[in-house]
N, C-alpha and C positions, 0 to 999 in steps of 0.2 A: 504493500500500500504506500501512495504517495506520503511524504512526510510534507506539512504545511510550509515549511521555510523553501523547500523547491515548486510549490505550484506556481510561482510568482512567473517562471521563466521555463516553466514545462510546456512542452508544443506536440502535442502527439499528434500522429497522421489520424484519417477518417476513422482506419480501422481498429485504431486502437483505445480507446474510448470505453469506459467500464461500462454497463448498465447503471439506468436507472437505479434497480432497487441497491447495486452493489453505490451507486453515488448518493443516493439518500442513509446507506448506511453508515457510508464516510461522515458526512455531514450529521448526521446522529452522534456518534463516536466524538468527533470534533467542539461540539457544543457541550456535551461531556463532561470532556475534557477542561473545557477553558472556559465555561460558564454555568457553572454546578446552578446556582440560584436560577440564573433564567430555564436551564435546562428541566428543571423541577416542575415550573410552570408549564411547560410545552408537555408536559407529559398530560394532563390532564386536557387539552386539547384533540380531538377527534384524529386520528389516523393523517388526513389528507393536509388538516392542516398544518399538524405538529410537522409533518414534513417539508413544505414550504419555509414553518419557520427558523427549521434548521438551515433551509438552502441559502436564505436569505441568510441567518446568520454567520452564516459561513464564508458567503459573497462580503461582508462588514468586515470579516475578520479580517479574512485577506487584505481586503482595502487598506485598513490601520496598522497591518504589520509592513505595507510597504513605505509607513515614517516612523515607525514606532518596532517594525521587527529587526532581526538580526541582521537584515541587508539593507537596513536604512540609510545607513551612509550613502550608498550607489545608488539612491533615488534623486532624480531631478525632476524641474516640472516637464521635461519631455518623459519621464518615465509614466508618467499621470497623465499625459497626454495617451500613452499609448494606451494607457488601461482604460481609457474612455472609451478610447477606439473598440476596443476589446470588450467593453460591456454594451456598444453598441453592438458587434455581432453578437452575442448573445440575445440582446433582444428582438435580435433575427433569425434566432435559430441555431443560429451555428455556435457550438460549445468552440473554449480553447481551450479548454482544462477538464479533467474529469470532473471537477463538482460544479461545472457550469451545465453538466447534463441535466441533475436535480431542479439545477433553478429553471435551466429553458423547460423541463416537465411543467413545475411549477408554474410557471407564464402562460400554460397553456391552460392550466386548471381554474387560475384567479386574475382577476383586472389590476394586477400592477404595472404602474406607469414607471416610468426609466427615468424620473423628472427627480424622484426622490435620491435614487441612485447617482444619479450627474450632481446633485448638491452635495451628498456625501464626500464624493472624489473634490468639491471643491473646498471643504471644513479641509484634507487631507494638505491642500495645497497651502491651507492657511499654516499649519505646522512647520512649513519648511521653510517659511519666511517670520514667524514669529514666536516667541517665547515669552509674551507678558501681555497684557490685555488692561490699558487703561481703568475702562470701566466698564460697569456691568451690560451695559446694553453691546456693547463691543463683543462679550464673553458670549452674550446670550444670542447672537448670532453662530456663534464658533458652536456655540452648543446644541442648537436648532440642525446645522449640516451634518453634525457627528453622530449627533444622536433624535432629536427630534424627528428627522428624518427617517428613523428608522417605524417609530409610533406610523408616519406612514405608510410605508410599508408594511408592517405588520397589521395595519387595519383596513387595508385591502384582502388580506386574507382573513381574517377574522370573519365579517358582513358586519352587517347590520337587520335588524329585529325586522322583521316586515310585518305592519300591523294586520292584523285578522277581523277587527272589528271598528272599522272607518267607515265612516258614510259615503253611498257610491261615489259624490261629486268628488270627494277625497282621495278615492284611488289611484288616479295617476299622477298625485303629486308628486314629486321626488323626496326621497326620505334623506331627514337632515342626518349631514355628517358630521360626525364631533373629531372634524380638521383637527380643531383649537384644543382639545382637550389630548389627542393622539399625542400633537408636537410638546403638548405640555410636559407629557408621562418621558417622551426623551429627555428632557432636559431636566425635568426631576431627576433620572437616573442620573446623566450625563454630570452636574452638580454635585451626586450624591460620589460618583466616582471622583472628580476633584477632592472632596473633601477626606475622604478616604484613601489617594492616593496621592497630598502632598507630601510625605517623604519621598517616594518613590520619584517624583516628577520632578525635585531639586536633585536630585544624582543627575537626570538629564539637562540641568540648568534650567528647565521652565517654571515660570510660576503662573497658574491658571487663577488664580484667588484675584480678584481685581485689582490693580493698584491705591486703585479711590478708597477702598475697604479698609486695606493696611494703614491708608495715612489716616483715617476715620480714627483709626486704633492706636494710633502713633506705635505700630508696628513696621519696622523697619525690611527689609526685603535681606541685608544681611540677619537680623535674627530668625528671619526663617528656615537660612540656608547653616543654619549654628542650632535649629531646633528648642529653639526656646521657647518654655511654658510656663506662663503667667496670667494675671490675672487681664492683658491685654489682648494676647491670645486667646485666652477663653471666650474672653467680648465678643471679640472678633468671629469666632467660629459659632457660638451660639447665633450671631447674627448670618452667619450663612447659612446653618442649618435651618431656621427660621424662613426665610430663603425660598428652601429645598422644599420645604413643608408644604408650601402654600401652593408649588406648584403639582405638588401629589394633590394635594384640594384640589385643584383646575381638574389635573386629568381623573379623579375618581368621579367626576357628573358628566361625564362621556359615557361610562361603564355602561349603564342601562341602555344606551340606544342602540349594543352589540347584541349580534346574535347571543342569545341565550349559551351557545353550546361555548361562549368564548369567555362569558363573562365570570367563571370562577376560576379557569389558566389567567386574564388580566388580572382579577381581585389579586391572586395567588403572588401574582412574579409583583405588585407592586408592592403588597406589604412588603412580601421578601427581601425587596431591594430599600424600601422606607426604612425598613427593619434596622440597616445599617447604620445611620443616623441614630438610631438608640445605642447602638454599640458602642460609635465616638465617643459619645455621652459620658456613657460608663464605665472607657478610658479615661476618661478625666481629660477629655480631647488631645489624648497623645496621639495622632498619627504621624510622628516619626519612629517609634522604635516596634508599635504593633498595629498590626492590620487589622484594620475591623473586619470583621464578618460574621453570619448569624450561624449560630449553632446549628448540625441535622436537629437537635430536640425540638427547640424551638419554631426551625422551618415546618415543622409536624405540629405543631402545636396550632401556629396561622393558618393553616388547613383548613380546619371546618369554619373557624371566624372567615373566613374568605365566601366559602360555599354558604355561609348563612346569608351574608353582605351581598352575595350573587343572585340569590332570592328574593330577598327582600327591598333592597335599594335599587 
């Protein structure tokens, strides 16, 4: 099996190309792997589409390991040029990689547009030219491409409810989409990983935290790359998780207008990933020396609170 660090630059002939279900298995295995929390939620989603959102996630991952993975150096913006090209055929059918089989299956099965995807590649391009982000409206674009973007795409495959008891004149009206609420749940996560991943992002020199934030704090940009925790920092970070919160509030009154069979996989992966933010917390907001993340006990614990919430809200 292909290892992820060589799809970037794998070119197989026509005939060599795995199946379907052998690319959807990849893509299973892969998410797995590298995203336990989201993968938990996809499990509770129906057959057709939990696989879709492996393919998609796996098309994401790729994306972000080409600034963020182990061949990041050798990326230019011609290398993101090509991979546009390259998601362009795909959206034509033609795979270049074996786990571009899964998603051209997927393209065939659900209505995603390639609009979300060409935003994505351009968050990637913003990485290669930046490492600091004034202010938050600056970030919260950054965060809309990276991940926002993806709320899109994942709720094209999802659906949405189709009502069964509308008055005739009603029936063809177009059923509202919770656009606004999709891009929210990105950037809730997207936030939620900043927060949880600024150790990690000072080893690569970037600081994603606003700069307006830090001088808000009179926290300095050397004491974050020195890791120091105080009672300035803690400001600071209860003010971003607060943040974070608000826009888990946005995207939880989207929820109800998904199909039914979706809305306890979304209830599931957002507490999940909300989840984390209590973990900060409970660090006493160290994220330099330990990584938040939500216990298995606990991930079982959200469980039925999710499926209640899916019912009832």
């Amino acid at each position: 099996m292909l290892q992820l660090s060589r799809l970037q630059n794998y070119q197989p002939t026509a005939s060599s190309f795995i199946s379907c279900e052998e690319a959807y298995e990849y893509c299973r295995k892969i998410t797995a792997k590298y995203s336990k929390t989201f993968y938990l939620g996809t499990l509770l989603m129906p057959r057709e589409k939990r696989e879709a959102i492996w393919a998609i996630y796996v098309w994401c991952r790729r994306t972000d390991e080409l600034v963020d993975g182990p061949e990041a150096v050798n990326t230019t913006p011609e290398t993101l040029d090509s991979w546009e090209r390259d998601l362009e055929s795909v959206f034509a059918g033609q795979p270049i990689a074996d786990p571009d089989v899964a998603l051209i299956d997927s393209l065939n099965r659900f209505p995603l547009d390639i609009q979300p995807f060409r935003d994505m590649i351009a968050g990637q391009r913003m990485d290669l030219y930046r490492s600091r982000y004034e202010t938050f409206e600056d970030l919260k674009l950054y965060c809309y491409r990276v991940a926002g973007t993806v709320g899109l795409m994942s709720g094209s495959v999802m659906g949405l409810e189709v009502p069964t008891n509308s008055a005739p004149w009603d029936k063809n009206k177009p059923l509202a989409t919770p656009i606004d609420e999709a891009v929210a749940l990105g950037i809730a996560n997207q936030l939620t990983n900043i927060l949880r991943d600024v150790g990690e992002d000072r080893e690569r020199g970037r600081v994603y935290l606003p700069l307006e934030d830090l001088e808000r704090f009179n926290y300095s940009e050397k004491e974050l790359f020195d890791g120091v925790i105080d009672e300035r920092w803690r400001s600071l970070m209860k003010f971003e998780i607060t943040r974070a919160r608000k826009y888990y509030d946005m995207a939880e009154s989207g929820i109800r207008s998904l199909h039914p069979d979706a809305r306890w996989p979304v209830w599931s992966a957002l507490m999940l990933y909300k989840g984390i933010l209590d973990v900060i917390e409970a660090n006493d907001y160290d994220v330099f020396s330990k990584r938040a993340y939500v216990p298995t006990l606990r991930k079982m614990r959200y469980l039925p609170i999710a499926w209640l919430r899916s019912q009832v809200l």
